[in-house]
PyMOL commands that place a pseudoatom at each C-alpha (Angstrom):
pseudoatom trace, name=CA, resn=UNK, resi=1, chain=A, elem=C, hetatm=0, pos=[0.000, 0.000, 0.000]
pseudoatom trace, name=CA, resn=UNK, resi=2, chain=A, elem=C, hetatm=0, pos=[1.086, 3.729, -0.927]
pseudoatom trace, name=CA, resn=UNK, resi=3, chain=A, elem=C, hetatm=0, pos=[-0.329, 6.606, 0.557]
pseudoatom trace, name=CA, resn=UNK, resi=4, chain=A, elem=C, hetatm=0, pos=[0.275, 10.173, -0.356]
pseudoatom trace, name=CA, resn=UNK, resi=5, chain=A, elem=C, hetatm=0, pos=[1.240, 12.157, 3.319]
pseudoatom trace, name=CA, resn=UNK, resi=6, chain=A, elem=C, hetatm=0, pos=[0.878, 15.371, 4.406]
pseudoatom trace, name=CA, resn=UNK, resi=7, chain=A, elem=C, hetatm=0, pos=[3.011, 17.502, 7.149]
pseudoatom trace, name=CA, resn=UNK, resi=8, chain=A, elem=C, hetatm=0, pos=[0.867, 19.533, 9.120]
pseudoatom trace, name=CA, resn=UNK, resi=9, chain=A, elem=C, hetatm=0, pos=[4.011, 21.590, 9.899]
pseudoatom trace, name=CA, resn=UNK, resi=10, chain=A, elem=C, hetatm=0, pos=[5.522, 22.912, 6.602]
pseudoatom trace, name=CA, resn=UNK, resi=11, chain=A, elem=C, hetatm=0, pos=[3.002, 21.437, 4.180]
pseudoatom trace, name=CA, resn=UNK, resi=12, chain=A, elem=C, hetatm=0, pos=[4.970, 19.355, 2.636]
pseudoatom trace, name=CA, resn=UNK, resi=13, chain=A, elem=C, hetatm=0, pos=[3.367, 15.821, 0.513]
pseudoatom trace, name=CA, resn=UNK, resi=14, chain=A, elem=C, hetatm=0, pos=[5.159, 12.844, -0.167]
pseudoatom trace, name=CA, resn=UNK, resi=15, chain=A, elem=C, hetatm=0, pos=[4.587, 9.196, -0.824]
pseudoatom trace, name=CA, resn=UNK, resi=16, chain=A, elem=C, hetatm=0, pos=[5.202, 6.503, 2.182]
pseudoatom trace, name=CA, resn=UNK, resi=17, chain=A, elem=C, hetatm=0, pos=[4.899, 2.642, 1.383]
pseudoatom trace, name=CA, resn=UNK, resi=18, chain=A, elem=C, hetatm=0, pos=[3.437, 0.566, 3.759]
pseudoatom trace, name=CA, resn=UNK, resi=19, chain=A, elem=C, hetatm=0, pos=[1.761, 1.360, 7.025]
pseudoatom trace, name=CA, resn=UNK, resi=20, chain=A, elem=C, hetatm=0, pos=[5.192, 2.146, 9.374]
pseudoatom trace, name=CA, resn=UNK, resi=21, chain=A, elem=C, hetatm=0, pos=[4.404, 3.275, 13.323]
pseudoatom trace, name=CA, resn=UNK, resi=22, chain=A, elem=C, hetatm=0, pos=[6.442, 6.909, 12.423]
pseudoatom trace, name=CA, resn=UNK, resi=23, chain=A, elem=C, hetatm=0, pos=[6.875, 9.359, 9.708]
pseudoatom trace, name=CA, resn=UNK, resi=24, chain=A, elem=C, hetatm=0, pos=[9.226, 11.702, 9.298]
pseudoatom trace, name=CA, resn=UNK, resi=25, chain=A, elem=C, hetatm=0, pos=[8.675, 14.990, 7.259]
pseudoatom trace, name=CA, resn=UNK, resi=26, chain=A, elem=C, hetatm=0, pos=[11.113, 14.955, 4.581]
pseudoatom trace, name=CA, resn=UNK, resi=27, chain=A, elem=C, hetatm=0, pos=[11.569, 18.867, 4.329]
pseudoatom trace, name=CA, resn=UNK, resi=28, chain=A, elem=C, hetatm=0, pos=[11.200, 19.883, 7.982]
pseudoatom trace, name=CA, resn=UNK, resi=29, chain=A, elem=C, hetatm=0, pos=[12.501, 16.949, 9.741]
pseudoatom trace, name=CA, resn=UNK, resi=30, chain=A, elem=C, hetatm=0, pos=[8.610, 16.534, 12.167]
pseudoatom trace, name=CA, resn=UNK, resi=31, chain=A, elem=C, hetatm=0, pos=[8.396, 13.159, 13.459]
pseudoatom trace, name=CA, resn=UNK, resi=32, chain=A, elem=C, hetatm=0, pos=[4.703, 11.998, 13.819]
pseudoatom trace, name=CA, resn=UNK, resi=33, chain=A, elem=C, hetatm=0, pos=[2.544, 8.415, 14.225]
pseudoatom trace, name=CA, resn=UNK, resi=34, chain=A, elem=C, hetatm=0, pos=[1.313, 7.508, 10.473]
pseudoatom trace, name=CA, resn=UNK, resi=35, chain=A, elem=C, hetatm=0, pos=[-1.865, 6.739, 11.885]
pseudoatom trace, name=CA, resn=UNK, resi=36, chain=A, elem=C, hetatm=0, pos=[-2.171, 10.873, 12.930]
pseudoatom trace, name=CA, resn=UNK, resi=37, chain=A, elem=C, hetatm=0, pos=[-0.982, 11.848, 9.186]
pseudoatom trace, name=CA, resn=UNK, resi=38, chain=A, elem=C, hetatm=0, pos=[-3.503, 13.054, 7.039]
pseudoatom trace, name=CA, resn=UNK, resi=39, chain=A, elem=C, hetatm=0, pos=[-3.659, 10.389, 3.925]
pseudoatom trace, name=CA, resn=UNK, resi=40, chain=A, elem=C, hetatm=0, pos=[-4.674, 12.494, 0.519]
pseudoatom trace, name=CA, resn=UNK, resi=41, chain=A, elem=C, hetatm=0, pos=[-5.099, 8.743, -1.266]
pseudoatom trace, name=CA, resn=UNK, resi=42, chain=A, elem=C, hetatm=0, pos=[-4.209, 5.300, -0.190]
pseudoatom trace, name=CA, resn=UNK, resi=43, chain=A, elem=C, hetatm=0, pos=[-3.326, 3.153, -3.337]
pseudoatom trace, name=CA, resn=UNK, resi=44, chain=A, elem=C, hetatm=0, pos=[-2.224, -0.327, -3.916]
pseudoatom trace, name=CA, resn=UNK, resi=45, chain=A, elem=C, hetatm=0, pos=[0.282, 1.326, -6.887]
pseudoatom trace, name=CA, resn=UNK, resi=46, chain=A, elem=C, hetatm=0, pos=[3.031, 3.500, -6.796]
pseudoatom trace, name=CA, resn=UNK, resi=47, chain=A, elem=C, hetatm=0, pos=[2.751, 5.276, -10.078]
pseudoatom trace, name=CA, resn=UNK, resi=48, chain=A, elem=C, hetatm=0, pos=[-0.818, 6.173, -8.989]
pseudoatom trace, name=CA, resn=UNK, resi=49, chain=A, elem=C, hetatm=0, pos=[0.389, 7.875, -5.500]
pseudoatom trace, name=CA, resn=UNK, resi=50, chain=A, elem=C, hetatm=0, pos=[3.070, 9.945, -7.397]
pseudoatom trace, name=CA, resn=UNK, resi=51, chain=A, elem=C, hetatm=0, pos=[1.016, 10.904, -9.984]
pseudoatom trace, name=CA, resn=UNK, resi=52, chain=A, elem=C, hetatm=0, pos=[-1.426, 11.936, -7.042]
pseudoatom trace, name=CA, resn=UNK, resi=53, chain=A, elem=C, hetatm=0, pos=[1.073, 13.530, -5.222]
pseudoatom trace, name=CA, resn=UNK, resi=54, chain=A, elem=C, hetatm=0, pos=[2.399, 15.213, -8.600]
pseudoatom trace, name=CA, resn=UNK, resi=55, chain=A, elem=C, hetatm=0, pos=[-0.771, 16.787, -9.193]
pseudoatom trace, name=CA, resn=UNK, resi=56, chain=A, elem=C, hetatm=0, pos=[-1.306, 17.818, -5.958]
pseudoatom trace, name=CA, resn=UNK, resi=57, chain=A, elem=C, hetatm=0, pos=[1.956, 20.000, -6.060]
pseudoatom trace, name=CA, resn=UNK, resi=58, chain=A, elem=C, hetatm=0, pos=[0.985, 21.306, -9.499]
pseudoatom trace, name=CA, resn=UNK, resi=59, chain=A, elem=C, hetatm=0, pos=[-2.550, 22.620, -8.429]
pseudoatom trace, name=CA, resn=UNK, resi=60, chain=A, elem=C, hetatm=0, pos=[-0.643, 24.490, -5.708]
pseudoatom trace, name=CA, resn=UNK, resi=61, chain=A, elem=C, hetatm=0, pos=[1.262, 26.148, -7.947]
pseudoatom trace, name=CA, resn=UNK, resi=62, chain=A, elem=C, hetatm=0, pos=[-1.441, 26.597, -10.289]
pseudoatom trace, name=CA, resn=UNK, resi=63, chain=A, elem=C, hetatm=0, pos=[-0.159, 24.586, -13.172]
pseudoatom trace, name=CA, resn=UNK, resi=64, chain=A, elem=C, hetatm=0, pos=[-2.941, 21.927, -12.813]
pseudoatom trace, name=CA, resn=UNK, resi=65, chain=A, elem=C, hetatm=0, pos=[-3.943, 22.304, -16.408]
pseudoatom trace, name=CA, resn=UNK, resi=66, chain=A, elem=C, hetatm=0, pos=[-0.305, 21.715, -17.582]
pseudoatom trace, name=CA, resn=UNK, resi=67, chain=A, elem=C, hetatm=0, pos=[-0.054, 18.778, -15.131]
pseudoatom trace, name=CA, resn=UNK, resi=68, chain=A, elem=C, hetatm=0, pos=[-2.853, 17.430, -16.977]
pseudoatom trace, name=CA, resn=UNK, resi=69, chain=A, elem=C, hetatm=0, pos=[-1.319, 17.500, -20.652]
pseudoatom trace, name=CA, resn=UNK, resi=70, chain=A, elem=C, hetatm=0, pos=[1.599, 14.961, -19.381]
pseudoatom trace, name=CA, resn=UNK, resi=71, chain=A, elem=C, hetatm=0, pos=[1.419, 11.352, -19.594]
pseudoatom trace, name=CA, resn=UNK, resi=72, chain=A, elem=C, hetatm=0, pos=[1.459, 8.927, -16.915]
pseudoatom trace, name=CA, resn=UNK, resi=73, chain=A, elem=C, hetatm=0, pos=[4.425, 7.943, -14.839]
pseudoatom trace, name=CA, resn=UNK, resi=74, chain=A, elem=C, hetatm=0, pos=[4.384, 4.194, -16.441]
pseudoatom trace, name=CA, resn=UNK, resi=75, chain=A, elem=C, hetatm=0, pos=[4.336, 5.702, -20.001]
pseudoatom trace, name=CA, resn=UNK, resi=76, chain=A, elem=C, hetatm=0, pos=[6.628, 8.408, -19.664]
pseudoatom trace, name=CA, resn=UNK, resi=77, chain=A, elem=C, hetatm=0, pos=[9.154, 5.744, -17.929]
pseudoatom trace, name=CA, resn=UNK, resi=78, chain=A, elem=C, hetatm=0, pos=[8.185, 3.400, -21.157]
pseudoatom trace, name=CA, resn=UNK, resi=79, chain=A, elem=C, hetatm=0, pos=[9.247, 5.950, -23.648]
pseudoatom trace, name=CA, resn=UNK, resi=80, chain=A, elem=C, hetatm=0, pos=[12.673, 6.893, -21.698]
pseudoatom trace, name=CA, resn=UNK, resi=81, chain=A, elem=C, hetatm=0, pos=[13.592, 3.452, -21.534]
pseudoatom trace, name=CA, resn=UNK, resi=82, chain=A, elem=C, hetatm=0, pos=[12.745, 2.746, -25.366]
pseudoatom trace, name=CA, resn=UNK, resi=83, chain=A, elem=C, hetatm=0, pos=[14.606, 6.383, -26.430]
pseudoatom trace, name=CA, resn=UNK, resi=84, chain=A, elem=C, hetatm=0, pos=[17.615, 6.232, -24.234]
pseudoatom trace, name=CA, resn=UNK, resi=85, chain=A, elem=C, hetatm=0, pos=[20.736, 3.828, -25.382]
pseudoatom trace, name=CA, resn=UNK, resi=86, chain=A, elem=C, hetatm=0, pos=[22.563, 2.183, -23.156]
pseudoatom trace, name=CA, resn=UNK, resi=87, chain=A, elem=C, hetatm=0, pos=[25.989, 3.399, -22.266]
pseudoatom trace, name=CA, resn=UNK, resi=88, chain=A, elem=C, hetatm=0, pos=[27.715, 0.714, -23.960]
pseudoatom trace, name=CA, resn=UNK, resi=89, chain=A, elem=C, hetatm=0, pos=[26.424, 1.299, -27.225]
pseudoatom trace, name=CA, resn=UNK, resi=90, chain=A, elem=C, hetatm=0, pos=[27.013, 4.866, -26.709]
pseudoatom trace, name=CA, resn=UNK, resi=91, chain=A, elem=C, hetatm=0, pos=[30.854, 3.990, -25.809]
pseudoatom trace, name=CA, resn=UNK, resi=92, chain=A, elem=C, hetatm=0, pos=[30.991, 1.525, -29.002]
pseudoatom trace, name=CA, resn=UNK, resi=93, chain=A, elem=C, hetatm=0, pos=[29.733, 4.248, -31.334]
pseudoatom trace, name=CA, resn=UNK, resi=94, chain=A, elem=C, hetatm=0, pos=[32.442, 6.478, -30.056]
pseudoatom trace, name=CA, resn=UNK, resi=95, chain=A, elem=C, hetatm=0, pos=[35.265, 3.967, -30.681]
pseudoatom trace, name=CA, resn=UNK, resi=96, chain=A, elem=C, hetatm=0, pos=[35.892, 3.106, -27.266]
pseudoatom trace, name=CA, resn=UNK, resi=97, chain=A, elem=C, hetatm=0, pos=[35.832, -0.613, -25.895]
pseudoatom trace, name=CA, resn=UNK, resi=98, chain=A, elem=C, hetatm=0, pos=[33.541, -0.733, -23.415]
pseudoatom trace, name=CA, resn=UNK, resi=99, chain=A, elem=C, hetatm=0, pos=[34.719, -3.533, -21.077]
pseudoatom trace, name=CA, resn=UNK, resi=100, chain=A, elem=C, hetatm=0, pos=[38.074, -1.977, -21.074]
pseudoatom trace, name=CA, resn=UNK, resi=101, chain=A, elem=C, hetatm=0, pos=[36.054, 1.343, -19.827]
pseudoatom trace, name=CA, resn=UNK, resi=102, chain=A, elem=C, hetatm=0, pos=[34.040, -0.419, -17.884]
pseudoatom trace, name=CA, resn=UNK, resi=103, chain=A, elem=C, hetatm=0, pos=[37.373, -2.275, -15.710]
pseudoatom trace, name=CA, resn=UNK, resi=104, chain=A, elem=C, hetatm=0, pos=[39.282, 1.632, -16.318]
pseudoatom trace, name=CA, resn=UNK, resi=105, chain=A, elem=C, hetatm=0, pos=[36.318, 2.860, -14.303]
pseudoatom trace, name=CA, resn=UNK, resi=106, chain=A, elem=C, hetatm=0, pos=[35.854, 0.118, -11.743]
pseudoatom trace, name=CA, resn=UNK, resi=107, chain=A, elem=C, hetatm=0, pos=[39.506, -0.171, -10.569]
pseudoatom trace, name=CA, resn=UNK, resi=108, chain=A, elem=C, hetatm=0, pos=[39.579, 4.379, -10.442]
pseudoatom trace, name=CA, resn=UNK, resi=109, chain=A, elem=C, hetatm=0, pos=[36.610, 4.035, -8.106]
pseudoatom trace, name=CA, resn=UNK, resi=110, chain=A, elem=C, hetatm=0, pos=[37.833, 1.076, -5.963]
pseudoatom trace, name=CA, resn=UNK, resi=111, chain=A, elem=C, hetatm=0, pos=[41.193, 2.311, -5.703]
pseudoatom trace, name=CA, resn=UNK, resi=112, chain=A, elem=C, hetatm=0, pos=[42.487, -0.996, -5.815]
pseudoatom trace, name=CA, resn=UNK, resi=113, chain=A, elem=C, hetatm=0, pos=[46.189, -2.181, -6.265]
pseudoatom trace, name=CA, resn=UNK, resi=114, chain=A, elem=C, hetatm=0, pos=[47.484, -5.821, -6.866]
pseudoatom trace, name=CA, resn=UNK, resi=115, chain=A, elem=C, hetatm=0, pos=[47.139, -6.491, -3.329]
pseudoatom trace, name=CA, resn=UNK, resi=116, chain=A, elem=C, hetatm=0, pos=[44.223, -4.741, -1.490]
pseudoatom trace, name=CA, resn=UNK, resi=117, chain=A, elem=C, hetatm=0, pos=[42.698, -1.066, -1.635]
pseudoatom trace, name=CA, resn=UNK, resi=118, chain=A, elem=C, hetatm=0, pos=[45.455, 2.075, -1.385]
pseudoatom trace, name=CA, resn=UNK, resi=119, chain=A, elem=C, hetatm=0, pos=[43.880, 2.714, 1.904]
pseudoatom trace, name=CA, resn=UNK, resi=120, chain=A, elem=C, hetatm=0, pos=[44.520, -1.180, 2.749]
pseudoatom trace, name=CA, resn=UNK, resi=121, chain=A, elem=C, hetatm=0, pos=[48.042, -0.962, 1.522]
pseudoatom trace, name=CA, resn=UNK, resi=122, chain=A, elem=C, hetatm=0, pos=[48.956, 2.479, 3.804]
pseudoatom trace, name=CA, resn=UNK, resi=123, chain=A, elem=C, hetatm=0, pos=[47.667, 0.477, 7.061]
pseudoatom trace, name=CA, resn=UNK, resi=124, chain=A, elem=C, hetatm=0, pos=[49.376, -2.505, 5.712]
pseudoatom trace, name=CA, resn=UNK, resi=125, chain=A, elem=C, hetatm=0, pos=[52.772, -0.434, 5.722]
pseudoatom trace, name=CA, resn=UNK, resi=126, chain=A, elem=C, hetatm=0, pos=[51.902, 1.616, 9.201]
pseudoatom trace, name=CA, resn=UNK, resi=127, chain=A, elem=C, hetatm=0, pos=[51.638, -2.320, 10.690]
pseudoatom trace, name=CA, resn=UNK, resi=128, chain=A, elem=C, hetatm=0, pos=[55.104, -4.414, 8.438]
pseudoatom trace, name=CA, resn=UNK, resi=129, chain=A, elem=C, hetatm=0, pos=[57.638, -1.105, 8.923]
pseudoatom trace, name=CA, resn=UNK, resi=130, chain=A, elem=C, hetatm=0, pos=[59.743, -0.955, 11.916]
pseudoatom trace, name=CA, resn=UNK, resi=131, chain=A, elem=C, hetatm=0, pos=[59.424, 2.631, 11.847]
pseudoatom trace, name=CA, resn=UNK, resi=132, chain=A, elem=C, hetatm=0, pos=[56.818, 3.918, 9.805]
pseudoatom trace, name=CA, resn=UNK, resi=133, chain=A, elem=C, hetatm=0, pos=[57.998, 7.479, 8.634]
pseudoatom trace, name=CA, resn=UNK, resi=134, chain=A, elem=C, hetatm=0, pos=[56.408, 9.017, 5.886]
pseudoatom trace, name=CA, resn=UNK, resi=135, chain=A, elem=C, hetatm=0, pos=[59.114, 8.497, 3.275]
pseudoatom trace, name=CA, resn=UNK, resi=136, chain=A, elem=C, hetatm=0, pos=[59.224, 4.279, 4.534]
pseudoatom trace, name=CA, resn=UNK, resi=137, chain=A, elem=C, hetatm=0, pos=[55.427, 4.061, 4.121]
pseudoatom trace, name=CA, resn=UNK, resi=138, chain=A, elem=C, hetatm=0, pos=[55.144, 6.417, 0.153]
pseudoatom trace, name=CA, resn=UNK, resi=139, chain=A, elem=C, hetatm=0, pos=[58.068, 3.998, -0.919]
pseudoatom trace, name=CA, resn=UNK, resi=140, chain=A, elem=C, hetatm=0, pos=[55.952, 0.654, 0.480]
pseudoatom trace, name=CA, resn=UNK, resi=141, chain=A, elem=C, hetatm=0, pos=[53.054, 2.341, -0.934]
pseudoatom trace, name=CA, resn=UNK, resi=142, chain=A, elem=C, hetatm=0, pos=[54.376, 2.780, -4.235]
pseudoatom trace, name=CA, resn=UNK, resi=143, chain=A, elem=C, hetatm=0, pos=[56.071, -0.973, -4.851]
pseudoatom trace, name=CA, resn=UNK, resi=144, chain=A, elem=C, hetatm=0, pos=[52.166, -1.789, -4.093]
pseudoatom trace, name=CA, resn=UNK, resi=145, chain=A, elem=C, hetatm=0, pos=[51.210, 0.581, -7.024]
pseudoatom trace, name=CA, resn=UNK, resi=146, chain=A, elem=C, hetatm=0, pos=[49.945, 3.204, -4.662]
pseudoatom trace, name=CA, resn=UNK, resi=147, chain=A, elem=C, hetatm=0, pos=[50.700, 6.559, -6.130]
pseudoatom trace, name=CA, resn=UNK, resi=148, chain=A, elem=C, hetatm=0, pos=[52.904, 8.911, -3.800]
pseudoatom trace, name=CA, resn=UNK, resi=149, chain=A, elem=C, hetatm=0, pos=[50.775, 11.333, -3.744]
pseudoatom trace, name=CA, resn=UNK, resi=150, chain=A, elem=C, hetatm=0, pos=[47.837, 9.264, -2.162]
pseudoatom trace, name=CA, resn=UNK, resi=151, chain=A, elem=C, hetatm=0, pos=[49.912, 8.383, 0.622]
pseudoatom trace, name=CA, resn=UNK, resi=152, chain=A, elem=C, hetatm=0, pos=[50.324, 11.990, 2.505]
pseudoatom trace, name=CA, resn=UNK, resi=153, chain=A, elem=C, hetatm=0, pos=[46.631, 12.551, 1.810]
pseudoatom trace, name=CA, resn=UNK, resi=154, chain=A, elem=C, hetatm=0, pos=[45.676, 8.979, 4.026]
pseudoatom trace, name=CA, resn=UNK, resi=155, chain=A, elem=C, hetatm=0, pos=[48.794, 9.521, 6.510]
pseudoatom trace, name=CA, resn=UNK, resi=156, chain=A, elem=C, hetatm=0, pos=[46.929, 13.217, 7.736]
pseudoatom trace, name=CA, resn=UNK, resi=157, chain=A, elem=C, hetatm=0, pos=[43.300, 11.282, 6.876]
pseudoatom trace, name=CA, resn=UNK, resi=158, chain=A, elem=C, hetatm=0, pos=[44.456, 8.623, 9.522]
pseudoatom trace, name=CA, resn=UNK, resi=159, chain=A, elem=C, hetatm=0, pos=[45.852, 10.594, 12.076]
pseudoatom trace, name=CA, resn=UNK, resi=160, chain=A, elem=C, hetatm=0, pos=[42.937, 13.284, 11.505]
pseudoatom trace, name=CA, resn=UNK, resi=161, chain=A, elem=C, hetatm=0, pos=[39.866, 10.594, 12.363]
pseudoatom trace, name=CA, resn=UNK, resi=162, chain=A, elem=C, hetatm=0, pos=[42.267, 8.756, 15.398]
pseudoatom trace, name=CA, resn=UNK, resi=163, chain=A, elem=C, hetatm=0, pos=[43.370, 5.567, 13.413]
pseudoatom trace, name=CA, resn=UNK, resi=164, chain=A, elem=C, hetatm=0, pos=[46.511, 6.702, 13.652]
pseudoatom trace, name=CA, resn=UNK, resi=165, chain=A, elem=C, hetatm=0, pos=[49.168, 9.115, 15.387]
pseudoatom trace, name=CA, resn=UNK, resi=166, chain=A, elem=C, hetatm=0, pos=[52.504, 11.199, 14.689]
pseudoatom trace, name=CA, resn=UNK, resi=167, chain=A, elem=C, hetatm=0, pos=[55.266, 11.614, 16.966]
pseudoatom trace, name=CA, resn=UNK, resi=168, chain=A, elem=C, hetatm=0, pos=[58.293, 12.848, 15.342]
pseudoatom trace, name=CA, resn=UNK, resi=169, chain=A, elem=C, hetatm=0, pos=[57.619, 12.299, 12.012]
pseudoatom trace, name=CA, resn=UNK, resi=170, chain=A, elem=C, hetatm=0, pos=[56.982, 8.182, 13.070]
pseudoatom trace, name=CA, resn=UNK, resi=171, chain=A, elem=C, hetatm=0, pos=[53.512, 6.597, 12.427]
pseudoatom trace, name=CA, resn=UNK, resi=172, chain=A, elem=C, hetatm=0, pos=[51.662, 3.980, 14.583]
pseudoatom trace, name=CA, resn=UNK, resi=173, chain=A, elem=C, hetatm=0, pos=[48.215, 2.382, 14.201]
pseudoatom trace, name=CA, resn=UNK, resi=174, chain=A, elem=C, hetatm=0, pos=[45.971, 2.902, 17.422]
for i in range(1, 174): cmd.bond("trace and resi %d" % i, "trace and resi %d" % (i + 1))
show_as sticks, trace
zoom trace
């Protein structure tokens, strides 16, 4: 079940599934029991509560009779997903390979090395090295295919958020 929710507070609408024992007020932040929420529709389909909702906000606004030249949620979502190509026939139209982007893009966002994350590999280095100085853990860092530049970055990261501390230019893992 979907209903379409008011806030008595701001007057703020939005869409809750289910029947939970709270709300929350997604502008403002007001906590209140569902059951004490005024309900503007109660519908077994989501579409139909946002489109509710939808033209709701319009017809504050006054742009009901704009709201009512659209199509539905369902069709308008049809017509994306028929118009829109993918992005790997996008990439292969352009020339590009799109598994090699695709692995490019996954191993930028993960960070990874050979062995482990570059985060991973700095805590790896503050724990092996005798004395972990900044120059012992960039060169560890780097024969693990960590770039130099990451390491100063995590080093003040780690001793920022506690991990980690710095006494005379020495590093040790809390």
């Amino acid at each position: 079940m979907y209903a379409v929710v008011g806030c008595s507070a701001c007057s703020a609408l939005w869409v809750v599934e289910g029947r939970p024992e709270t709300t929350q007020c997604p502008r403002c932040g007001k906590r209140r029991q569902f059951e004490l929420r005024r309900k503007f529709v109660e519908t077994e389909d989501a579409d139909a509560a946002r489109e509710v909702r939808a033209a709701m906000l319009a017809e504050r606004q006054d742009l009901g009779d704009a709201f009512e030249g659209l199509d539905s949620y369902a069709e308008m979502e049809r017509r994306v997903r028929e118009n829109v190509i993918d992005n790997e026939t996008y990439l292969e139209s352009m020339g590009v390979d799109s598994d090699e982007a695709t692995a490019a893009g996954d191993r930028a966002s993960e960070g990874s090395t050979t062995t482990g994350s570059r985060r991973e590999i700095v805590l790896e280095a503050l724990d092996h090295l005798d004395d972990p100085d900044e120059d012992a853990v960039r060169t560890y860092a780097s024969e693990h295919g960590v770039p130099e530049s990451y390491v100063r970055r995590a080093l003040q990261s780690l001793v920022r958020s506690g991990q980690a501390t710095e006494d005379n230019g020495t590093y040790r893992l809390l």
